[in-house]
Backbone as CSV, one residue per row, in Angstrom:
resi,resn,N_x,N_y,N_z,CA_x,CA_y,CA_z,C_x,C_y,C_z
1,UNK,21.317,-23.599,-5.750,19.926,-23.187,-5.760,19.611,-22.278,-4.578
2,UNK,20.384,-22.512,-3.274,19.972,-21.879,-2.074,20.603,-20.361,-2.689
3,UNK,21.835,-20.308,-2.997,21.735,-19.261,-3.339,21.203,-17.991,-3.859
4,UNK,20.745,-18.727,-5.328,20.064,-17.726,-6.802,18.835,-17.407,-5.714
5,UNK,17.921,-18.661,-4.634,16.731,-18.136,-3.881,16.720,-16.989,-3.091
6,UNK,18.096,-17.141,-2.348,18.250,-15.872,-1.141,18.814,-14.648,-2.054
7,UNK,19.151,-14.956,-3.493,19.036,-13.097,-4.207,17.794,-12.967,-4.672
8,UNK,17.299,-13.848,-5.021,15.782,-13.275,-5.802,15.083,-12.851,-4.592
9,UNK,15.174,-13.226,-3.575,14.097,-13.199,-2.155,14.810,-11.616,-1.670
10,UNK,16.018,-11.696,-1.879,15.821,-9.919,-1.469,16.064,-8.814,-2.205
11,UNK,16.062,-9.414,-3.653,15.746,-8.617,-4.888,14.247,-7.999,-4.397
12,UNK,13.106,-8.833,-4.531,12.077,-8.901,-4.126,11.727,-8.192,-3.181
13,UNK,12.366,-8.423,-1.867,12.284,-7.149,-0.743,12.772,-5.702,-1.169
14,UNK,13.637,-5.430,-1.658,13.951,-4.446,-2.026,13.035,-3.764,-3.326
15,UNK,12.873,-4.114,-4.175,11.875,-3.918,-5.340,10.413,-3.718,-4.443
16,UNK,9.824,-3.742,-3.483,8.444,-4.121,-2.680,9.538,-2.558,-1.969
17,UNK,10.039,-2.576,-0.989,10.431,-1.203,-0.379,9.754,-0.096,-1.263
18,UNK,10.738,-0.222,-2.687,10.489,0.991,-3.242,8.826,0.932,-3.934
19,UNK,8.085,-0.375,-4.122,6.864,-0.059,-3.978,6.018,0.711,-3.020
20,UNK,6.910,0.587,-1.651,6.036,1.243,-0.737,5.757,2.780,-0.958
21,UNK,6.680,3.026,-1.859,6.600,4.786,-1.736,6.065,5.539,-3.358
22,UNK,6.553,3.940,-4.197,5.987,4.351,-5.713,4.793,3.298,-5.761
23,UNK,3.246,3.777,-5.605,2.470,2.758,-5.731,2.382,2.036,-6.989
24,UNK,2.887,2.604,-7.744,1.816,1.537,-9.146,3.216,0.268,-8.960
25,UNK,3.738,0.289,-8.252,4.713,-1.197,-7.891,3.797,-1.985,-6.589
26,UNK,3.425,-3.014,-6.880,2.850,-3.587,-5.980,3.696,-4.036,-4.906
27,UNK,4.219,-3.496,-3.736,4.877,-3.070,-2.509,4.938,-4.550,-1.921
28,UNK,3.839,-4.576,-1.445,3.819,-5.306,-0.471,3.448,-6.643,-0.493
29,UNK,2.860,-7.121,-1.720,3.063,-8.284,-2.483,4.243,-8.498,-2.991
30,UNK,5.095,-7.895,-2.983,6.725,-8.370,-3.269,7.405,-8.814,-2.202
31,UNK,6.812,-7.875,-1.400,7.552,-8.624,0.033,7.293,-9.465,0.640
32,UNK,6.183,-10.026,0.401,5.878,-10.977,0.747,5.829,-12.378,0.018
33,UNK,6.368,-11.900,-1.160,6.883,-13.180,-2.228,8.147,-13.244,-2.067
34,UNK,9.121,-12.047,-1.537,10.429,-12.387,-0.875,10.912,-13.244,0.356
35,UNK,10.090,-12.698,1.275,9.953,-13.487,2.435,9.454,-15.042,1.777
36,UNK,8.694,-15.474,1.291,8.148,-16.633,1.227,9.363,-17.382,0.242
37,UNK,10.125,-16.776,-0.470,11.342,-17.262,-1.440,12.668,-17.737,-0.193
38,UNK,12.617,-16.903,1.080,13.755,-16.916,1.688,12.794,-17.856,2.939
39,UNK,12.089,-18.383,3.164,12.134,-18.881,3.736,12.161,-20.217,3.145
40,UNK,11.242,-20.298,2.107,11.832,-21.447,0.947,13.394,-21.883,0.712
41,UNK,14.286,-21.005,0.668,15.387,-21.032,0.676,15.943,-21.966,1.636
42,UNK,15.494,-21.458,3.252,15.863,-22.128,4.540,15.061,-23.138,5.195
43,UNK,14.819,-23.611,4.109,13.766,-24.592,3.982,12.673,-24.839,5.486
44,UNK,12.206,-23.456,5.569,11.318,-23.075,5.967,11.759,-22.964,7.790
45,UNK,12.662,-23.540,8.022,13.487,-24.003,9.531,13.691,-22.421,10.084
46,UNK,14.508,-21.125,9.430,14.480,-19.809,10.210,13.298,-18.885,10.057
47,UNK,12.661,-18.940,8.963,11.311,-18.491,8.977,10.111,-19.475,8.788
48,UNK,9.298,-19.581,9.598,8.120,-20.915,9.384,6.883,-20.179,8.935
49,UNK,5.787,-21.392,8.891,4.999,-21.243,8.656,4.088,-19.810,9.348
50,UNK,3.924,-19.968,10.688,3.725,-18.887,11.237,3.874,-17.488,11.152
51,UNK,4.948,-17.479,10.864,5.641,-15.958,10.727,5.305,-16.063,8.937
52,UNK,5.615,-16.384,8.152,4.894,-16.362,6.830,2.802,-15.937,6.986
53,UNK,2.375,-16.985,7.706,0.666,-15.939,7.726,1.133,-15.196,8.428
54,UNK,1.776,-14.434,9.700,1.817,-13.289,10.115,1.952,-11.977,9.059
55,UNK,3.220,-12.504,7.784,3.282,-11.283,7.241,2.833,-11.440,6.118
56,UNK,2.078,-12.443,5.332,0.858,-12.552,5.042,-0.521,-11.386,4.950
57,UNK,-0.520,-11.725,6.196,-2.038,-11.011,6.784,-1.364,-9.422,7.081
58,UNK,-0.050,-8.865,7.442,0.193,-7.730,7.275,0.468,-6.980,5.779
59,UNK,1.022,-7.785,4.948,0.741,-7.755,3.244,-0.453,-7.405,3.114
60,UNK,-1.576,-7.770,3.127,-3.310,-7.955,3.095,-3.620,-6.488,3.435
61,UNK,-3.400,-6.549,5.010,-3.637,-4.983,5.395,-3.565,-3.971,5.100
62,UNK,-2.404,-4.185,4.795,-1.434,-2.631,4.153,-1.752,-2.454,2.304
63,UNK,-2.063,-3.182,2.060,-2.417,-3.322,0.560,-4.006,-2.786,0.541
64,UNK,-4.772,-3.141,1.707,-6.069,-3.053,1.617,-6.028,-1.526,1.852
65,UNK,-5.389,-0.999,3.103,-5.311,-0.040,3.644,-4.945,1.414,2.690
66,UNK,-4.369,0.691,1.979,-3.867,1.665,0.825,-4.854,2.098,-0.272
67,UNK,-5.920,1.418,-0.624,-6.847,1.781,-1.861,-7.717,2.360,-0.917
68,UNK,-7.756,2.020,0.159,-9.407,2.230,0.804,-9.113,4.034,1.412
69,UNK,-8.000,4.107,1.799,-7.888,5.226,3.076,-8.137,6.520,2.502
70,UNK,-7.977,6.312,0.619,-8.217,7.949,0.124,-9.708,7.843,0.338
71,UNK,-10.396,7.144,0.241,-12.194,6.620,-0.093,-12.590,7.462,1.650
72,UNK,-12.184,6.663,2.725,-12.553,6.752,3.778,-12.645,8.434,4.053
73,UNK,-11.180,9.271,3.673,-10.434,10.441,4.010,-11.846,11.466,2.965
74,UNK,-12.649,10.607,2.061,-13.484,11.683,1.513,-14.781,11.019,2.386
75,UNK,-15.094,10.020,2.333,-16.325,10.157,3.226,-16.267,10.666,4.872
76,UNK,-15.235,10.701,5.521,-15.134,11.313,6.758,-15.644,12.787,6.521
77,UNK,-15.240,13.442,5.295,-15.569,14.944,4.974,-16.981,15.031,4.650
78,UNK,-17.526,14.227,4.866,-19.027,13.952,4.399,-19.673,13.838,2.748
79,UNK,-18.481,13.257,2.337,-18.372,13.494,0.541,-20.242,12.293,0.174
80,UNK,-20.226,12.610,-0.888,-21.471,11.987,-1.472,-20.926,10.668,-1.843
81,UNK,-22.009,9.284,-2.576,-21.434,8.675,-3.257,-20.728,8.801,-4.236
82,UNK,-21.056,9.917,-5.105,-20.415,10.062,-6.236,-18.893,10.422,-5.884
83,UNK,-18.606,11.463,-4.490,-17.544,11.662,-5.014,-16.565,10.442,-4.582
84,UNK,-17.368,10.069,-3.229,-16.243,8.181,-3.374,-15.815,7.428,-4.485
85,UNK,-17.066,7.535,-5.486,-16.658,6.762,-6.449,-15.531,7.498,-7.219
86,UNK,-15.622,8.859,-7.512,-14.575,9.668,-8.006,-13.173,9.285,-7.336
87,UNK,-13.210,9.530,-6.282,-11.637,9.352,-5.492,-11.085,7.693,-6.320
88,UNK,-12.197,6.721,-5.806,-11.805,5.357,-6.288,-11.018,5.495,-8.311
89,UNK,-11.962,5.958,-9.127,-12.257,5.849,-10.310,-10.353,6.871,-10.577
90,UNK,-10.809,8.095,-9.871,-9.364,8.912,-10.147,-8.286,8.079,-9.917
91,UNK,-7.735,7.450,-8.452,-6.721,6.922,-8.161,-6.607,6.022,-9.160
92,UNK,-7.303,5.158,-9.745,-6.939,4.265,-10.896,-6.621,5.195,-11.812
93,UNK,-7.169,5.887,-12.482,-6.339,6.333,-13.464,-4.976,7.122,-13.023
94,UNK,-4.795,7.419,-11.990,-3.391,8.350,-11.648,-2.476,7.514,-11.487
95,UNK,-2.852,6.288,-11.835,-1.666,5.409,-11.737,-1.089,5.161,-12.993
96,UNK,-1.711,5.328,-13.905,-0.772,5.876,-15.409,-0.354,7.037,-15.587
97,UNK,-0.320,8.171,-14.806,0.461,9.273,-15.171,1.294,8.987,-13.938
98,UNK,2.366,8.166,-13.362,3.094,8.990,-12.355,2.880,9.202,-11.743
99,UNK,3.900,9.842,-10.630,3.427,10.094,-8.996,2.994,11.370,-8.755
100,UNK,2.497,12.125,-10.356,1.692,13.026,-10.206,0.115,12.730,-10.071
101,UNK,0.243,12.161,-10.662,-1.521,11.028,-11.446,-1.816,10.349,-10.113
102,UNK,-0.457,9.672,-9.172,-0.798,9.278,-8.308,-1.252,10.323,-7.264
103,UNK,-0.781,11.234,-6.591,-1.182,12.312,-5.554,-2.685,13.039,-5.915
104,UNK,-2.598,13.143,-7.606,-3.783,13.853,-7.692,-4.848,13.543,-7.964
105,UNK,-4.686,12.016,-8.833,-6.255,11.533,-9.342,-7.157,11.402,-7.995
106,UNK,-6.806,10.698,-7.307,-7.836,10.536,-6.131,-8.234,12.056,-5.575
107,UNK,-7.679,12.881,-5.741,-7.935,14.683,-4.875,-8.828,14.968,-6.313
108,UNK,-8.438,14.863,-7.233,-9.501,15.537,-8.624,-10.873,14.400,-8.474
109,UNK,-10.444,13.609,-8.770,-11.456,12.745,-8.827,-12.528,12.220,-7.595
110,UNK,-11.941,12.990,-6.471,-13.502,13.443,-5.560,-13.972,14.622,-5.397
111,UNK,-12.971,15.560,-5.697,-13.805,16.953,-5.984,-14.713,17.272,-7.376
112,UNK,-13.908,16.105,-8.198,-15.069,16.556,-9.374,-16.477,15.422,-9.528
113,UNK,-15.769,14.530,-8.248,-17.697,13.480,-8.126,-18.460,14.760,-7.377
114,UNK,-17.761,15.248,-5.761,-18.624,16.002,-5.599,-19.340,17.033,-6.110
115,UNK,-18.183,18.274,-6.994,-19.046,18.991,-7.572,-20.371,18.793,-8.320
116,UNK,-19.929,17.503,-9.268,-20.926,16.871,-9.559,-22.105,16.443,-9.440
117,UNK,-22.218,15.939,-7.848,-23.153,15.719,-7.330,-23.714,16.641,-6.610
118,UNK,-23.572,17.837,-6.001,-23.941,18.910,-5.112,-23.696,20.206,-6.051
119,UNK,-23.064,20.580,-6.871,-22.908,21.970,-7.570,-21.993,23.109,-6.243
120,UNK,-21.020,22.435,-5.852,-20.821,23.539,-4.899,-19.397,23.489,-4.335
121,UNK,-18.715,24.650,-4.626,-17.211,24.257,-5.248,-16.582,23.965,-4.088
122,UNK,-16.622,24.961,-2.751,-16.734,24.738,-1.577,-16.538,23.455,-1.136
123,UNK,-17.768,23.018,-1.275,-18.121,21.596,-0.671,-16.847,20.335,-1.652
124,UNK,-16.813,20.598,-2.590,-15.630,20.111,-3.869,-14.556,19.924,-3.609
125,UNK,-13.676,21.176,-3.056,-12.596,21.257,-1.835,-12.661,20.435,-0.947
126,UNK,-13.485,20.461,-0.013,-13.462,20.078,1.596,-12.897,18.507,1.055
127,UNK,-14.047,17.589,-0.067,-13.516,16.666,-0.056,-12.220,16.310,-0.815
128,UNK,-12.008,17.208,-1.883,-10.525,16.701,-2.238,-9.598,16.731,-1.298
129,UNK,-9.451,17.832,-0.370,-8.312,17.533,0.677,-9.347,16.224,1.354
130,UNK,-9.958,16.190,2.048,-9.872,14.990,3.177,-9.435,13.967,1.962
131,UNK,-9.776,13.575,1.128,-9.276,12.400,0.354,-7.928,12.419,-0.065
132,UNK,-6.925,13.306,0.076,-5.459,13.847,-0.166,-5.120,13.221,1.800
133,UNK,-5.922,14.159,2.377,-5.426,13.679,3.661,-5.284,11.611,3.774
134,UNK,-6.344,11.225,3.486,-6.820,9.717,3.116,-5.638,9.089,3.018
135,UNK,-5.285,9.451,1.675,-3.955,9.060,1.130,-3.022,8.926,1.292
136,UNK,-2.712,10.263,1.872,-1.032,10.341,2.803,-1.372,9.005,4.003
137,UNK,-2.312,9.144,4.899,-2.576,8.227,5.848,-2.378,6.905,5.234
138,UNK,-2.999,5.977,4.197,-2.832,5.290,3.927,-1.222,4.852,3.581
139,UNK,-0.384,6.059,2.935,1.383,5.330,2.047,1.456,5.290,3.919
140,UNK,1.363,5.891,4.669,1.534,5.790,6.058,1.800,4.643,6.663
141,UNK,0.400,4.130,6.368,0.514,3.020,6.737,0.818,1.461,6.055
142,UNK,1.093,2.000,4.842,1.705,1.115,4.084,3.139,0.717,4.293
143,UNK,3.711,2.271,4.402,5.731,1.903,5.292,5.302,1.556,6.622
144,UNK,4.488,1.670,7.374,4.316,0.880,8.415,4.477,-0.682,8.358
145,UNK,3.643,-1.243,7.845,3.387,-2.584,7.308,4.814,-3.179,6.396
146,UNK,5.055,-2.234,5.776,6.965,-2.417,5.135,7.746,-2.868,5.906
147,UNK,7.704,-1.579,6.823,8.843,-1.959,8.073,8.480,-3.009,9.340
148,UNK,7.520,-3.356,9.315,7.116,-4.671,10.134,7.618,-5.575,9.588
149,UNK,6.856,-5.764,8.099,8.021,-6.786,7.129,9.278,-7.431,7.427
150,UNK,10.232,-5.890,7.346,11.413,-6.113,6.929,12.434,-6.385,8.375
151,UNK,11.634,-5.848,9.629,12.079,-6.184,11.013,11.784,-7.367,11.256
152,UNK,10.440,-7.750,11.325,10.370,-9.227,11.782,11.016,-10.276,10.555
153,UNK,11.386,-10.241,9.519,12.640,-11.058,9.029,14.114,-10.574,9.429
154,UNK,14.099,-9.456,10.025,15.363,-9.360,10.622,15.856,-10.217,11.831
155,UNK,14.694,-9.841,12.800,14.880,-10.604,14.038,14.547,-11.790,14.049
156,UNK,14.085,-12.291,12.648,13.808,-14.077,12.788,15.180,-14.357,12.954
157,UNK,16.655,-13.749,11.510,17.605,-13.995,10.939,18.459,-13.810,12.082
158,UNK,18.216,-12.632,13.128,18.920,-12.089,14.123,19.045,-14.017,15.405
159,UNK,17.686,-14.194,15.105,17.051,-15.244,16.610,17.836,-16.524,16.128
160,UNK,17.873,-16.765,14.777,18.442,-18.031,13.963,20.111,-17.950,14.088
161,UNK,20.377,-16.970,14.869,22.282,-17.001,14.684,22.655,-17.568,16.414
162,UNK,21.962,-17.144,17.129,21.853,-18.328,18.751,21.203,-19.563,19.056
């Protein structure tokens, strides 16, 4: 049993990696159902409780961080409500076309709330890039939160061999 746990647990990590970079894979909820499988595994003795809410609450972040940062990247540009809601409304749907659907729904879908709301193509632009900018910031900080992950189960595994 210890076994089949410690492959599914870094099946799991690995499948969550490549979420980090393909969103419509939920990233960082895998990794953190890996980690929680492998410490299950070690019956909780090299990774505890602690370090489980630590990467927990960095799962949380980086997951949060990720829907919100295209939203933020158009209201920093001074976007309207509408086109927030656009960025929000686009990124959901760009997650059925691909990691084209992904890059662009949120950039279409606040330039066409703003146009919408202001008539002014100009102004339409400004926010599709800041909400493109948003975005990149956010996968940013999503492999951030990855690689915290995948280090601090390293150096638990590293601390558990002395």
């Amino acid at each position: 049993m210890f076994t089949i746990l410690m492959i599914l647990g870094l099946i799991a990590l690995l499948i969550g990696l490549l979420g980090t970079i393909y969103p419509a894979i939920p990233g960082l909820g895998l990794m953190f159902a890996g980690a929680w499988l492998l410490a299950y595994a070690g019956d909780y003795q090299i990774i505890g409780s602690g370090t489980l809410i630590f990467l927990g609450i960095v799962a949380a972040v980086g997951t949060a961080m990720d829907y919100v940062a295209g939203m933020l990247g158009a209201k920093f540009t001074g976007a309207s409500k509408t086109a927030v809601w656009g960025a929000l409304i686009g990124g959901i749907i760009g997650v059925f076309f691909s990691l084209p659907g992904l890059l662009l729904g949120p950039l279409l879908g606040a330039g066409i709330g703003e146009f919408w709301a202001r008539k002014d193509l100009w102004s339409a632009g400004k926010v599709g890039a800041g909400t493109f900018v948003g975005f990149i910031i956010g996968v940013i900080a999503k492999v951030g939160c990855a690689l915290t992950i995948v280090l601090t189960l390293a150096v638990m595994g590293i601390i558990s061999l002395f």
